[in-house]
CHARMM internal coordinates of N, CA and C (Angstrom, degrees):
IC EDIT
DIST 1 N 1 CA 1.4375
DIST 1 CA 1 C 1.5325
ANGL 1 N 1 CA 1 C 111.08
DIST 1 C 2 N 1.3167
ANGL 1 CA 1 C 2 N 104.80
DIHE 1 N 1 CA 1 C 2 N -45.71
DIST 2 N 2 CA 1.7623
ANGL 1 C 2 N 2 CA 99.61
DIHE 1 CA 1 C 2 N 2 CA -175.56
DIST 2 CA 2 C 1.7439
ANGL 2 N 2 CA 2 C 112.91
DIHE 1 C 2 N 2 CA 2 C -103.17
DIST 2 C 3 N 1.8432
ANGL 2 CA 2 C 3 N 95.22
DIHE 2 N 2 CA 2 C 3 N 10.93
DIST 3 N 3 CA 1.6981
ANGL 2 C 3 N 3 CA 80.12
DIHE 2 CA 2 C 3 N 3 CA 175.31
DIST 3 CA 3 C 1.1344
ANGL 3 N 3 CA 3 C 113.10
DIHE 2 C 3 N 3 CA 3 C -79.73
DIST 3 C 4 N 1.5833
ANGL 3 CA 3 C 4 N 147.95
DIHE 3 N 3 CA 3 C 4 N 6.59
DIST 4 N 4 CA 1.2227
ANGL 3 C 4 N 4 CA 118.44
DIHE 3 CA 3 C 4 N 4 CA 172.55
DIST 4 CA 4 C 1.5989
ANGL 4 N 4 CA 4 C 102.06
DIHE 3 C 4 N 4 CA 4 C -94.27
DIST 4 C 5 N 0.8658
ANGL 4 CA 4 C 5 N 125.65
DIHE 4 N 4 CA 4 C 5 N 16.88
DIST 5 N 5 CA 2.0823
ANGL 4 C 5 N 5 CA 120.35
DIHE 4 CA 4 C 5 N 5 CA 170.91
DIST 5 CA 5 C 1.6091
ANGL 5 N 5 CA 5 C 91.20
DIHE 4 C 5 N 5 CA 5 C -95.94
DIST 5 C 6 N 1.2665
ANGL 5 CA 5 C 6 N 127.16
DIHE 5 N 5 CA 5 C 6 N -18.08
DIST 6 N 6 CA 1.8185
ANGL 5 C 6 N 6 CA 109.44
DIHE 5 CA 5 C 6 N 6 CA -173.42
DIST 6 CA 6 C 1.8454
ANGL 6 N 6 CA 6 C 107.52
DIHE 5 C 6 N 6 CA 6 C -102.78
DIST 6 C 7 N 1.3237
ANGL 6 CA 6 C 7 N 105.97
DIHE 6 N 6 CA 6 C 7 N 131.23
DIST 7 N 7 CA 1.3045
ANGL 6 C 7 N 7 CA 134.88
DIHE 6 CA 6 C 7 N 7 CA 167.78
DIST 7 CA 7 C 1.4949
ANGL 7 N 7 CA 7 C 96.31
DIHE 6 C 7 N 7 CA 7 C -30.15
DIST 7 C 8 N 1.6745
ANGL 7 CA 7 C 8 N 121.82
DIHE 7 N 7 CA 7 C 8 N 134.34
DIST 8 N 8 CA 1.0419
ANGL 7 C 8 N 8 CA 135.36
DIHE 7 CA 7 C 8 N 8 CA 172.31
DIST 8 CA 8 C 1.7374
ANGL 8 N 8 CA 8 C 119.95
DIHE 7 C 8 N 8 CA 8 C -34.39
DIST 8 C 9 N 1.7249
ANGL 8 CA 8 C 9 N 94.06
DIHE 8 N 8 CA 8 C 9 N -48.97
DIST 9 N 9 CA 1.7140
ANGL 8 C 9 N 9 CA 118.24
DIHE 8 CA 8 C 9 N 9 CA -177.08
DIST 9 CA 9 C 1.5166
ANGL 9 N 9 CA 9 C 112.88
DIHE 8 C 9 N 9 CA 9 C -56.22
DIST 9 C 10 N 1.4577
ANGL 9 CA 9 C 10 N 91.95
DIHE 9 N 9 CA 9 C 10 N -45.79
DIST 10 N 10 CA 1.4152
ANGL 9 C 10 N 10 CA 98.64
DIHE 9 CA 9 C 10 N 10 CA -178.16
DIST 10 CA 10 C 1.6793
ANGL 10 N 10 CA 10 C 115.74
DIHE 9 C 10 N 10 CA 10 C -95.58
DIST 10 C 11 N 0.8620
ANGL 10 CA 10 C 11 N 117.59
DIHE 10 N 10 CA 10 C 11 N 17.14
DIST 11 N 11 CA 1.7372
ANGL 10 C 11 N 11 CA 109.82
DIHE 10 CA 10 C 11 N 11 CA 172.15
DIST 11 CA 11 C 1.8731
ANGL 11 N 11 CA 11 C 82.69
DIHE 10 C 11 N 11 CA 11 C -101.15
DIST 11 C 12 N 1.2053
ANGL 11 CA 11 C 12 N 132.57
DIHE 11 N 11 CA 11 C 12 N -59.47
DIST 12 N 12 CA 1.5117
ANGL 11 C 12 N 12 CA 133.16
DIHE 11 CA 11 C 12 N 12 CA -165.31
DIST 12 CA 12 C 1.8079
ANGL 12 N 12 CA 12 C 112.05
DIHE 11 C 12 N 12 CA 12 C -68.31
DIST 12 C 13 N 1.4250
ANGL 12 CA 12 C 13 N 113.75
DIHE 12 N 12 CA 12 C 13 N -20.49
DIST 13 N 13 CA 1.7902
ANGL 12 C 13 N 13 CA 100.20
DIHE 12 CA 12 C 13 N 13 CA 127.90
DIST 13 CA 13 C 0.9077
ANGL 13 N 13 CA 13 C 150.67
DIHE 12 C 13 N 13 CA 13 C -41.92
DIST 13 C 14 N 1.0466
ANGL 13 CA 13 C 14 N 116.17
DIHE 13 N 13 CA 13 C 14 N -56.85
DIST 14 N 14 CA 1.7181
ANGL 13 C 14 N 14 CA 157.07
DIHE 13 CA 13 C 14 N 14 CA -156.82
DIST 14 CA 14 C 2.2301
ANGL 14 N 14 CA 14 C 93.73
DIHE 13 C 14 N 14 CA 14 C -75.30
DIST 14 C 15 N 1.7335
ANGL 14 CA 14 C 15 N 83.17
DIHE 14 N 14 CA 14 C 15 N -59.47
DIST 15 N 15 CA 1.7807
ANGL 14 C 15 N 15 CA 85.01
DIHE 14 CA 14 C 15 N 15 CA -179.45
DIST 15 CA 15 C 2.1044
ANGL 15 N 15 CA 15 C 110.34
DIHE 14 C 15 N 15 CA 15 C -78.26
DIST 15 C 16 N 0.9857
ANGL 15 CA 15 C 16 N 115.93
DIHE 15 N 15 CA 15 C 16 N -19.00
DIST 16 N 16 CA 1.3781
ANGL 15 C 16 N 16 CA 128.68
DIHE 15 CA 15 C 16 N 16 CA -160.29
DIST 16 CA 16 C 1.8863
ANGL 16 N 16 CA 16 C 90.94
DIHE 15 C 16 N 16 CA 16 C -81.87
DIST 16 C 17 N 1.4009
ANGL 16 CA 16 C 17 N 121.87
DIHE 16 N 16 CA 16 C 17 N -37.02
DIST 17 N 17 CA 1.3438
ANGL 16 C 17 N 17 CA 136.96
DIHE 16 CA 16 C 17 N 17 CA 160.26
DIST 17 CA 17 C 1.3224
ANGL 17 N 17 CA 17 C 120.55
DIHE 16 C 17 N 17 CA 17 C -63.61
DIST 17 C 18 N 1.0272
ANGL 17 CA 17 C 18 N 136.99
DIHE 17 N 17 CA 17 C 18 N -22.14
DIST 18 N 18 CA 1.4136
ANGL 17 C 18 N 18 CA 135.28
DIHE 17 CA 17 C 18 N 18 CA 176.30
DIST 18 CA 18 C 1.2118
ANGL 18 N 18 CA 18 C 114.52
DIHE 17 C 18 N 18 CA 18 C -68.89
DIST 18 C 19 N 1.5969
ANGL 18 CA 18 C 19 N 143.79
DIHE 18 N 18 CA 18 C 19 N -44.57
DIST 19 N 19 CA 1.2574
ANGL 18 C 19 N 19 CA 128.16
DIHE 18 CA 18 C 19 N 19 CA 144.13
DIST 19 CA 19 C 1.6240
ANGL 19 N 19 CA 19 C 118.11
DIHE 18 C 19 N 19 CA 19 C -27.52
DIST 19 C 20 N 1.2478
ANGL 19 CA 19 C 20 N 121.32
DIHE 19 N 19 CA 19 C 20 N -28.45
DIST 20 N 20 CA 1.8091
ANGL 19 C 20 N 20 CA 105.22
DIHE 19 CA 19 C 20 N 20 CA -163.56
DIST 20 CA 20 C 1.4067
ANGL 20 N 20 CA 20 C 81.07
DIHE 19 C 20 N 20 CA 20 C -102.23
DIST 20 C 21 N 1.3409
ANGL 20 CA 20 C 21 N 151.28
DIHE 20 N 20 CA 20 C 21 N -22.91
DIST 21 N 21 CA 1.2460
ANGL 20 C 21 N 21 CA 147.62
DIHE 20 CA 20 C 21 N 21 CA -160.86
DIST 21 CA 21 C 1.5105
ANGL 21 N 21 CA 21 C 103.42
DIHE 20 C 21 N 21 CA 21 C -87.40
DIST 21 C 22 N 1.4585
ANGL 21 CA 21 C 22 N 102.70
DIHE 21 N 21 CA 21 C 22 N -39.96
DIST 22 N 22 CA 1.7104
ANGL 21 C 22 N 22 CA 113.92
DIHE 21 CA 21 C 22 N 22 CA 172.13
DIST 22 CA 22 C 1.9138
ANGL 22 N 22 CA 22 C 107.47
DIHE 21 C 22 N 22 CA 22 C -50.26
DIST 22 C 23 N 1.3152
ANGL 22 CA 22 C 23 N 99.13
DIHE 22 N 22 CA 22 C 23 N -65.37
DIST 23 N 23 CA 1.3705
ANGL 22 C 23 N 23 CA 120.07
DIHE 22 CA 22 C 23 N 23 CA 179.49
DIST 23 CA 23 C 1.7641
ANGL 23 N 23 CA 23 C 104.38
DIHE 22 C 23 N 23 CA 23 C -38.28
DIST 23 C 24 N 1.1986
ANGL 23 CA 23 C 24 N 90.82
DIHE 23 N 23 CA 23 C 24 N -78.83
DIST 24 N 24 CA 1.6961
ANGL 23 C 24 N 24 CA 95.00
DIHE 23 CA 23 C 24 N 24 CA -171.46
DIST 24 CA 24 C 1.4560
ANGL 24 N 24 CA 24 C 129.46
DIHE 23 C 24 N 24 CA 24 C -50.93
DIST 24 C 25 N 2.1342
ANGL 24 CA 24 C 25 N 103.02
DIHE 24 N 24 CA 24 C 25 N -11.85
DIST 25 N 25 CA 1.3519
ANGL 24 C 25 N 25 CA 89.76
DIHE 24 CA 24 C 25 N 25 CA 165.73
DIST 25 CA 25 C 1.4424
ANGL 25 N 25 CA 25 C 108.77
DIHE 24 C 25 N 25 CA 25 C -110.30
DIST 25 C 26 N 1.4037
ANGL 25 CA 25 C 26 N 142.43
DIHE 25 N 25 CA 25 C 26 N 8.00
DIST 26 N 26 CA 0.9885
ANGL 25 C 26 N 26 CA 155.32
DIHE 25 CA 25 C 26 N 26 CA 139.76
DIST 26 CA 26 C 1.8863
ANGL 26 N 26 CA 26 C 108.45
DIHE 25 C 26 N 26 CA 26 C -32.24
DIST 26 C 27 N 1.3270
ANGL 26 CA 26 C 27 N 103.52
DIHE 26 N 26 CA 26 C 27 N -83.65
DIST 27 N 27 CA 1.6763
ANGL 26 C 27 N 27 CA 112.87
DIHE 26 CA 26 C 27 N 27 CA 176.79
DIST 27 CA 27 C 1.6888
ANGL 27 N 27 CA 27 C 104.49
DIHE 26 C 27 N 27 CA 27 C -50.04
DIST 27 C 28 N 1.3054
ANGL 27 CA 27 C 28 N 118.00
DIHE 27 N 27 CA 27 C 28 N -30.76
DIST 28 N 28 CA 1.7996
ANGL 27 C 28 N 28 CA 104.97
DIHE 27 CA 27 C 28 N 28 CA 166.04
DIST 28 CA 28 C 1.3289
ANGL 28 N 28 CA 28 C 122.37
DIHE 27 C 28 N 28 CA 28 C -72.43
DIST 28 C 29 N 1.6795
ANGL 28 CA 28 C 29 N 109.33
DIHE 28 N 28 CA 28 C 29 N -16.63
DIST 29 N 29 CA 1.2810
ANGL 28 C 29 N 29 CA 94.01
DIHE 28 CA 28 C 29 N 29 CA 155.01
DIST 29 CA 29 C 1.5795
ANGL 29 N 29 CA 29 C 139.95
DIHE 28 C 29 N 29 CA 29 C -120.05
DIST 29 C 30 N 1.3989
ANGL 29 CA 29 C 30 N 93.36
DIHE 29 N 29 CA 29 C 30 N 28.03
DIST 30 N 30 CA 1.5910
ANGL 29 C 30 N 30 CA 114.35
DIHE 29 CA 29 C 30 N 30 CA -178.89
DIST 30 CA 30 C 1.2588
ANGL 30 N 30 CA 30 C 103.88
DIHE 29 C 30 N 30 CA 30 C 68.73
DIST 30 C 31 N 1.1468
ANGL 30 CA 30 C 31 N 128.06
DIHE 30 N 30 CA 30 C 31 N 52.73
DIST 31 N 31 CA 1.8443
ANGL 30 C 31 N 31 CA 132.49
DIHE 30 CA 30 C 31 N 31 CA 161.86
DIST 31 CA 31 C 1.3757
ANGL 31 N 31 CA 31 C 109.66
DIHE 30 C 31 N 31 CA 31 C -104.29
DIST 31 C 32 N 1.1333
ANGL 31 CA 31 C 32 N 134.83
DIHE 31 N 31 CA 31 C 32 N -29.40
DIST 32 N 32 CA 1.3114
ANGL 31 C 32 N 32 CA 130.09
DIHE 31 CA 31 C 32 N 32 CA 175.56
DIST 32 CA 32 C 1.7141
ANGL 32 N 32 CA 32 C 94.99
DIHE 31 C 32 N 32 CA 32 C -122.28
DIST 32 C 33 N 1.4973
ANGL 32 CA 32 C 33 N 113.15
DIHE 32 N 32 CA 32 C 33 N 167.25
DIST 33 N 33 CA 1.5204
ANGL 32 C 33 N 33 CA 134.99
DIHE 32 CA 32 C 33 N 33 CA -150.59
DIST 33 CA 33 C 1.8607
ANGL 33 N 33 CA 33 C 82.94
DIHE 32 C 33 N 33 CA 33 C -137.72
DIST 33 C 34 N 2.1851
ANGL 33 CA 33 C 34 N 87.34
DIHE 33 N 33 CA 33 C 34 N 124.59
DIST 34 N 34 CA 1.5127
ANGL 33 C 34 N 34 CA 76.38
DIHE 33 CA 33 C 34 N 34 CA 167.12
DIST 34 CA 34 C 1.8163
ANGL 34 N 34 CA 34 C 151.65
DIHE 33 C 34 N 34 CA 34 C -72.07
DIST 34 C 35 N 0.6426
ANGL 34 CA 34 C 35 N 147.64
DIHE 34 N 34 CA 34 C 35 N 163.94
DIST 35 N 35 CA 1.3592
ANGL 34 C 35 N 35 CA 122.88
DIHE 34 CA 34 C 35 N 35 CA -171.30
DIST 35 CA 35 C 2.1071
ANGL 35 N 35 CA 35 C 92.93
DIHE 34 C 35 N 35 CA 35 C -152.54
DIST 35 C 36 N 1.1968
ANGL 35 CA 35 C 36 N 105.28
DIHE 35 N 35 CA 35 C 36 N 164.73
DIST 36 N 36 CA 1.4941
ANGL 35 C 36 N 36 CA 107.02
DIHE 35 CA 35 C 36 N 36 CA -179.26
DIST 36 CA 36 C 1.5233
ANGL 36 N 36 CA 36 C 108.57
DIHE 35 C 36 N 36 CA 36 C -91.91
DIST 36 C 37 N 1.2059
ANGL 36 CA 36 C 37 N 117.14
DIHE 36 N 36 CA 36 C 37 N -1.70
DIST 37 N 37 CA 1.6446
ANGL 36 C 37 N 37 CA 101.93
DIHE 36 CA 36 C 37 N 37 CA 148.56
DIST 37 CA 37 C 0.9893
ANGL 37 N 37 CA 37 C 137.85
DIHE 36 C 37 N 37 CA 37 C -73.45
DIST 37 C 38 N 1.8018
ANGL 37 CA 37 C 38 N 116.97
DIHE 37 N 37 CA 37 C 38 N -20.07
DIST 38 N 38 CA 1.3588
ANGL 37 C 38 N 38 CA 129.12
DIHE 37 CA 37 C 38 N 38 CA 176.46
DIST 38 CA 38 C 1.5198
ANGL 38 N 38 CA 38 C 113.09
DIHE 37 C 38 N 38 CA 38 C -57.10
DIST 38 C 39 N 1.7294
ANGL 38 CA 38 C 39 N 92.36
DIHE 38 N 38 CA 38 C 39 N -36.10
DIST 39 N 39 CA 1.6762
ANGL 38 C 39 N 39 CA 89.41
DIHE 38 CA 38 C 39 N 39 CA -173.98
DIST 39 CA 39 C 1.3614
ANGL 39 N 39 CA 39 C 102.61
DIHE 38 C 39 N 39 CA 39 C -92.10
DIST 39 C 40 N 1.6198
ANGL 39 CA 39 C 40 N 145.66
DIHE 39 N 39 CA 39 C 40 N -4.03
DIST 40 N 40 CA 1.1628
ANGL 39 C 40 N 40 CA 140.84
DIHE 39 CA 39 C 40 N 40 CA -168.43
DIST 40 CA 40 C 1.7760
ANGL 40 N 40 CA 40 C 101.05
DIHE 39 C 40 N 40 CA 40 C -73.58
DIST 40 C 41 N 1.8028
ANGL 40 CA 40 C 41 N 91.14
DIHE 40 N 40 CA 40 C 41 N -54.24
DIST 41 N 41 CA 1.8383
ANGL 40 C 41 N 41 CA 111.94
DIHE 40 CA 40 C 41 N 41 CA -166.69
DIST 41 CA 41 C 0.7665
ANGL 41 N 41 CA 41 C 91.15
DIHE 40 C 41 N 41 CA 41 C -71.56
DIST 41 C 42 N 1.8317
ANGL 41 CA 41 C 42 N 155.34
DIHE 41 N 41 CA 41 C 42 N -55.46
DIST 42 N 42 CA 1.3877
ANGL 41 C 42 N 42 CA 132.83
DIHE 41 CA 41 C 42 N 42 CA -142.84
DIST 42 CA 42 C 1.6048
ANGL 42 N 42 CA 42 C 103.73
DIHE 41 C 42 N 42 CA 42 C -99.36
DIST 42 C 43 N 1.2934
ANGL 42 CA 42 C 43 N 141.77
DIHE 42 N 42 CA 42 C 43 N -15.27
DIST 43 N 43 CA 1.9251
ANGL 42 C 43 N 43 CA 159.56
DIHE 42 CA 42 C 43 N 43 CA 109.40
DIST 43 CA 43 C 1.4068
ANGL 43 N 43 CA 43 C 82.65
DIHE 42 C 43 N 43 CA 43 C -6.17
DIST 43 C 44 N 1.3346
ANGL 43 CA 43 C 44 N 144.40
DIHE 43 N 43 CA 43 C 44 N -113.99
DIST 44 N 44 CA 1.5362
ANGL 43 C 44 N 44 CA 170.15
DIHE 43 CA 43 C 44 N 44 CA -79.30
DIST 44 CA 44 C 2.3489
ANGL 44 N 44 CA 44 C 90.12
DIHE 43 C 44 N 44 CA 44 C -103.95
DIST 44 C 45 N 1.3824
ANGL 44 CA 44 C 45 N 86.56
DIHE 44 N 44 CA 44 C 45 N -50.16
DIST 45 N 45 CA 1.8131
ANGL 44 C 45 N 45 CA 91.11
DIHE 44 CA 44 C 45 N 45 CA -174.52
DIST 45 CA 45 C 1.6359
ANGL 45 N 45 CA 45 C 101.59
DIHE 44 C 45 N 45 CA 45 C -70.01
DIST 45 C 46 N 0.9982
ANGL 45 CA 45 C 46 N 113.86
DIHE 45 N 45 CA 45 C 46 N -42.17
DIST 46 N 46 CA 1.6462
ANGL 45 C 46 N 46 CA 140.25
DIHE 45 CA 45 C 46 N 46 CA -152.32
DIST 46 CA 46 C 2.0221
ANGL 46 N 46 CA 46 C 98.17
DIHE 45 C 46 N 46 CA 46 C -63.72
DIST 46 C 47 N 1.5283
ANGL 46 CA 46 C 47 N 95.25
DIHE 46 N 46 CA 46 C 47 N -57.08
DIST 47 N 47 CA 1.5616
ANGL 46 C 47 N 47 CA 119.53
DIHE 46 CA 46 C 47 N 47 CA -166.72
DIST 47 CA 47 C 1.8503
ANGL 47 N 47 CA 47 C 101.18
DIHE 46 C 47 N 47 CA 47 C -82.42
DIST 47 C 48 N 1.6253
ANGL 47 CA 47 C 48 N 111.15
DIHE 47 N 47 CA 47 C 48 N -30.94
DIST 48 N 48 CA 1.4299
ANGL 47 C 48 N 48 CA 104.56
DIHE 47 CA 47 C 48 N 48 CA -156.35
DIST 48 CA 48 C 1.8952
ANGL 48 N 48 CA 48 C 80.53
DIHE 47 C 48 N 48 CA 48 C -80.27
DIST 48 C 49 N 1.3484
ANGL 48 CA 48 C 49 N 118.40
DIHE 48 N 48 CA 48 C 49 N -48.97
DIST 49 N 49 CA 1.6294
ANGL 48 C 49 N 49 CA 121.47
DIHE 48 CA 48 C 49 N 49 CA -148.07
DIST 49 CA 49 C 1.9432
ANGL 49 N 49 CA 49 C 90.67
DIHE 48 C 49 N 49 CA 49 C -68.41
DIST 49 C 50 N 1.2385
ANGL 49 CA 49 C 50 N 126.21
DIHE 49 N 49 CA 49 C 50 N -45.01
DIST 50 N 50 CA 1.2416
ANGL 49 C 50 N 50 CA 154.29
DIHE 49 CA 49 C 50 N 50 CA 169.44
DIST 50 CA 50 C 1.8550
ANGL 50 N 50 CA 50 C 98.14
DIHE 49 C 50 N 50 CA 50 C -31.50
DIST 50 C 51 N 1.3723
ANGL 50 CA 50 C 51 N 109.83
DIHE 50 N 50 CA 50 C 51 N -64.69
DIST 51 N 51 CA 1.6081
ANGL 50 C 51 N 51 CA 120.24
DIHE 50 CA 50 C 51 N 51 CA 157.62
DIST 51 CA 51 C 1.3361
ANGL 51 N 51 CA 51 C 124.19
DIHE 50 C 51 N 51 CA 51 C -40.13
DIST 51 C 52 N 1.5059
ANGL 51 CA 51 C 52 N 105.73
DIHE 51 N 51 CA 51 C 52 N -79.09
DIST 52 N 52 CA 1.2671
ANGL 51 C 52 N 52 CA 107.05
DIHE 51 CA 51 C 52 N 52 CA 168.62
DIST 52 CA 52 C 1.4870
ANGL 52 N 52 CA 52 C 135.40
DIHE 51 C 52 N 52 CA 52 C -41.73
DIST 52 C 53 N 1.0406
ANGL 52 CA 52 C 53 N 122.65
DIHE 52 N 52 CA 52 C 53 N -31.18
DIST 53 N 53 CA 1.5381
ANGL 52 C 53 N 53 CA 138.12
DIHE 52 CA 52 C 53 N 53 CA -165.54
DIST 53 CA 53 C 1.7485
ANGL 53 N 53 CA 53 C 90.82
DIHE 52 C 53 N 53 CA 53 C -83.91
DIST 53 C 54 N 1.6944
ANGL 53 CA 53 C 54 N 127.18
DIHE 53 N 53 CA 53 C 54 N -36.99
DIST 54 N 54 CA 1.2524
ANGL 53 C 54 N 54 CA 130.59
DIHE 53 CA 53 C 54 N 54 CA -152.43
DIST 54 CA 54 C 1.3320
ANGL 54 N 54 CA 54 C 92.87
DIHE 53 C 54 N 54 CA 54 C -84.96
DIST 54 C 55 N 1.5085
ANGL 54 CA 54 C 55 N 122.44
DIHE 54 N 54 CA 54 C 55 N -50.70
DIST 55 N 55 CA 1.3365
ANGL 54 C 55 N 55 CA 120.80
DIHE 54 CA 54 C 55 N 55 CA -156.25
DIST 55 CA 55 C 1.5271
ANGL 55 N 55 CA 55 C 107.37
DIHE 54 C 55 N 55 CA 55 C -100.01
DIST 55 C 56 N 1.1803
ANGL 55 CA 55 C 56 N 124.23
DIHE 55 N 55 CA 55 C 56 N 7.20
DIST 56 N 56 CA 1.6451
ANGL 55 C 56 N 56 CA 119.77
DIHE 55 CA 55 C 56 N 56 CA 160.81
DIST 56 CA 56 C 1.5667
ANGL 56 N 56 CA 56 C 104.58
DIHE 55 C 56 N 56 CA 56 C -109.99
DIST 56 C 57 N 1.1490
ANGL 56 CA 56 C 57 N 118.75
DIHE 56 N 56 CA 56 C 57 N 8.25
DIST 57 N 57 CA 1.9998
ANGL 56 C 57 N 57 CA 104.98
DIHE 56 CA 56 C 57 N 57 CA 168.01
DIST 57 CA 57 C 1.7140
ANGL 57 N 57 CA 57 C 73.04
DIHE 56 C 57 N 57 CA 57 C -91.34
DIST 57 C 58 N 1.4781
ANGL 57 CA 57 C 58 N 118.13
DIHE 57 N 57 CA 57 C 58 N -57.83
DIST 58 N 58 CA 1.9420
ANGL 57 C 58 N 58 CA 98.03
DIHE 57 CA 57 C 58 N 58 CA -161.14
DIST 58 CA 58 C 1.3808
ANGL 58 N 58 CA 58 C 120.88
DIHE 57 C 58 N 58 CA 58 C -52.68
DIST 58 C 59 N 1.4508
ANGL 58 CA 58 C 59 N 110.70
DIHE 58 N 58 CA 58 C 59 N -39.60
DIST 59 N 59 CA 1.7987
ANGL 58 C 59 N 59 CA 113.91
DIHE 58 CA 58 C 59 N 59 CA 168.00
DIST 59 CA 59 C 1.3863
ANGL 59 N 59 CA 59 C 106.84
DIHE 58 C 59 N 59 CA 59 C -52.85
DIST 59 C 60 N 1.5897
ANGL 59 CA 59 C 60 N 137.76
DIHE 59 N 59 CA 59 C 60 N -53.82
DIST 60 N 60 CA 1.0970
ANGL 59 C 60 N 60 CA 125.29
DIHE 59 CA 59 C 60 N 60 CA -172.75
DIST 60 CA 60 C 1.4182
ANGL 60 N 60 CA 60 C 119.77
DIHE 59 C 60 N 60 CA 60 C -80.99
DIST 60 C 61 N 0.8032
ANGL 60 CA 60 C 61 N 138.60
DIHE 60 N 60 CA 60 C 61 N 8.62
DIST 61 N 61 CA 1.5799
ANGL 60 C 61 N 61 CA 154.95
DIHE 60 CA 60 C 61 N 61 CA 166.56
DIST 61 CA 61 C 1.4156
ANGL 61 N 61 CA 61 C 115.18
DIHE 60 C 61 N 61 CA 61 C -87.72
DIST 61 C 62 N 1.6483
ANGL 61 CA 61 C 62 N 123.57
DIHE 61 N 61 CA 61 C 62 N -13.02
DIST 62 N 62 CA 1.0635
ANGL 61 C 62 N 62 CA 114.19
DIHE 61 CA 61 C 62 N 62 CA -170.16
DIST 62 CA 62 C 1.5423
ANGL 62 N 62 CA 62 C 109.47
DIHE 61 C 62 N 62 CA 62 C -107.71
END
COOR INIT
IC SEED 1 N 1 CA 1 C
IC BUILD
């Protein structure tokens, strides 16, 4: 309903996060076991989409 009011960048955050959102309510309910990839991959989505989002408002601003 409200994805057409959100910026292209930010709806493909929003979905690119749902794996770590999956995850994090999974481990709240003890279905998955932590492991240090959880924090590598959901770090890696978190920092890359986090990037992206930074350096296309500055490209489009210029």
């Amino acid at each position: 309903m409200y994805q057409r009011y959100l910026h292209p960048i930010q709806a493909a955050i929003i979905y690119a996060l749902e794996p770590v959102w999956a995850t994090t309510y999974g481990l709240g309910l003890g279905l998955v076991d932590w492991s240090t990839w959880i924090l590598i991959g959901g770090g890696a989505l978190f920092l890359g989409n986090i990037a992206v989002e930074l350096f296309t408002h500055a490209d489009s601003e210029e």
